[in-house]
C-alpha positions as CSV (number, residue, x, y, z in Angstrom):
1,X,25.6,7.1,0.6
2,X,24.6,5.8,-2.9
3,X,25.4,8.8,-6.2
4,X,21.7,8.6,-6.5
5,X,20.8,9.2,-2.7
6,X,23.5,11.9,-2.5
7,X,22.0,13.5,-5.5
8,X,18.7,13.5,-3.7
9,X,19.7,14.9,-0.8
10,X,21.8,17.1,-2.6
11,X,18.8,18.6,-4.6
12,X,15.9,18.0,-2.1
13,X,14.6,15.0,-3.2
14,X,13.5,11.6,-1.7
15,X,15.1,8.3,-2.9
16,X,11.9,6.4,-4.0
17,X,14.5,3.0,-4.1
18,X,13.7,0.2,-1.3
19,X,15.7,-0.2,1.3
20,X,18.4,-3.2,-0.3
21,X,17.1,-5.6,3.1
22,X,13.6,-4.8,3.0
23,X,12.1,-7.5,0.5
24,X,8.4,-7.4,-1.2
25,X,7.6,-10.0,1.9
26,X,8.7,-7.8,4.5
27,X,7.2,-5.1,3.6
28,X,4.2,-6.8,3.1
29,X,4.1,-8.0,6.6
30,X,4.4,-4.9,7.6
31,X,1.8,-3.1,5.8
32,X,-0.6,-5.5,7.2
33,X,0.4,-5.2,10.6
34,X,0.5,-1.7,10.2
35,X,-3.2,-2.1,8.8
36,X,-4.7,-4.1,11.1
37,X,-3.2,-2.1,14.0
38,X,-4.9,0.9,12.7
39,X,-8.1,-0.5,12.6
40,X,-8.7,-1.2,8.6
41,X,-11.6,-3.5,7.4
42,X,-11.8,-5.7,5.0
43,X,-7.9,-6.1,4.3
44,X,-7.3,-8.3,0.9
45,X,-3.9,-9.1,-0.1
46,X,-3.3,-10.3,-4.0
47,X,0.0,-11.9,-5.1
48,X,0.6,-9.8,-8.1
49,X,4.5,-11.9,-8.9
50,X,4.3,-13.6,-12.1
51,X,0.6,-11.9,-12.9
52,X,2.1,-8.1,-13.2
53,X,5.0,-6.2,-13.3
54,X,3.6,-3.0,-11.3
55,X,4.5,-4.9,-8.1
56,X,4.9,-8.2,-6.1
57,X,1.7,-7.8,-3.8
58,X,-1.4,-5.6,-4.3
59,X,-3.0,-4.8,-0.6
60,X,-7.3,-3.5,-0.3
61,X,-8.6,-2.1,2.7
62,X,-11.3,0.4,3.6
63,X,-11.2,2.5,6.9
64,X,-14.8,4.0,8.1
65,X,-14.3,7.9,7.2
66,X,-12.0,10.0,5.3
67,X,-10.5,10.9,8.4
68,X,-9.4,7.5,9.5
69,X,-8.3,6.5,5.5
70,X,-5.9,9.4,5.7
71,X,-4.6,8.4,9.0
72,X,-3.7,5.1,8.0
73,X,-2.0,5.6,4.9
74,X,0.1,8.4,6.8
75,X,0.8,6.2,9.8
76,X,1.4,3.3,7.1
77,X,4.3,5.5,5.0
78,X,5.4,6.4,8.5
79,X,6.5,3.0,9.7
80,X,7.5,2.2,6.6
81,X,10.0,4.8,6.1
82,X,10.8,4.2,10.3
83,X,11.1,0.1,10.4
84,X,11.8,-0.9,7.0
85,X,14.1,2.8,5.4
86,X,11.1,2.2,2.5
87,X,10.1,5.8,1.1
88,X,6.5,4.6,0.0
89,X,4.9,7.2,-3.0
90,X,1.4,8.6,-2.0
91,X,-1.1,10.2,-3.3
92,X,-4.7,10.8,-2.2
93,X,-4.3,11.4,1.4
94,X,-5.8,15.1,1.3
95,X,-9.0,14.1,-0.3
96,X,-9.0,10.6,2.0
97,X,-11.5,9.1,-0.1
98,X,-9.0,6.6,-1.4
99,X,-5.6,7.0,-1.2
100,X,-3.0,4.7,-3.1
101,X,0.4,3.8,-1.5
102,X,2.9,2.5,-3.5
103,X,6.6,0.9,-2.1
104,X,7.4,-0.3,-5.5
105,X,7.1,-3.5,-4.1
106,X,3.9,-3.5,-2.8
107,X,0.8,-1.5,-4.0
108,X,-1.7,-0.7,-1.0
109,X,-5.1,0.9,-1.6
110,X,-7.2,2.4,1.2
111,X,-10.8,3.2,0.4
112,X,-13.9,5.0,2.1
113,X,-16.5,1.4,1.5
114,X,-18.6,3.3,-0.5
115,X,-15.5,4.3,-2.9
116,X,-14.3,0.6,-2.5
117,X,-17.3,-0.9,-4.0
118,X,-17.7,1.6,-7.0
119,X,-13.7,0.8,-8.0
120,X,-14.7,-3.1,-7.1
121,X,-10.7,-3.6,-7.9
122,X,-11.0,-6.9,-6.1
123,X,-13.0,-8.2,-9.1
124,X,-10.3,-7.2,-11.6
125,X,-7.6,-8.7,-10.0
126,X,-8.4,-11.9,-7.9
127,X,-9.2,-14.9,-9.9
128,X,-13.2,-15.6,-9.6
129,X,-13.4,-18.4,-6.6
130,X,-11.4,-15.8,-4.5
131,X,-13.5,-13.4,-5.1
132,X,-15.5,-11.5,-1.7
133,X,-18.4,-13.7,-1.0
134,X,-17.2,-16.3,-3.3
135,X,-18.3,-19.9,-2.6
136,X,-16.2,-22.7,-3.2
């Protein structure tokens, strides 16, 4: 065990570091497994590397309800934590009108549609021709 993990456990704490074999790929494929087992619409993924330093990959879904928005992002952080050793920051999930995950890799947003649309994050970070509804 790491200083740093020791120290957590030690105090009570969670290690927020990634797992050392779970790269910003893996964990990417997993999230959108992970999404599109539980059902979420409209998943958009945005490569983030060399555009931002918050994170590699930025992930947009929307589930129908609170309910279900809350239940993916907690089955999401569960599998994470379970497949990958990835403890994923949350925050949101009581409210489950958009709840924001975030690996440190890879930045996942789950919205209620009407939530989605107000935000309209899509818009600020893909390029215009990859836009929703775009035409080429």
């Amino acid at each position: 065990m790491t200083t740093h993990a020791a120290s957590a456990a030690e105090t009570g704490g969670a290690t927020l570091a990634p797992h050392p074999g779970a790269s910003s790929e893996e964990q990417r494929a997993r999230i959108l497994t992970s999404l599109s087992d539980d059902k979420a619409e409209e998943i958009i993924e945005i490569d983030l590397r060399g555009k931002s330093a918050i994170g590699d990959f930025m992930v947009i879904c929307s589930g129908r309800s609170t309910r279900q928005v809350s239940a993916i992002a907690a089955k999401l952080v569960e599998r994470l934590k379970r497949d990958l050793g990835v403890t994923a920051r949350i925050e949101g999930k009581e409210t489950g009108d958009w709840v924001l995950i975030d690996t440190g890799d890879v930045i996942v947003h789950v919205f209620r549609p009407e939530v989605r649309e107000f935000y309209q994050l899509e818009k600020m970070w893909l390029p215009a021709d990859q836009q929703p509804g775009a035409t080429a």
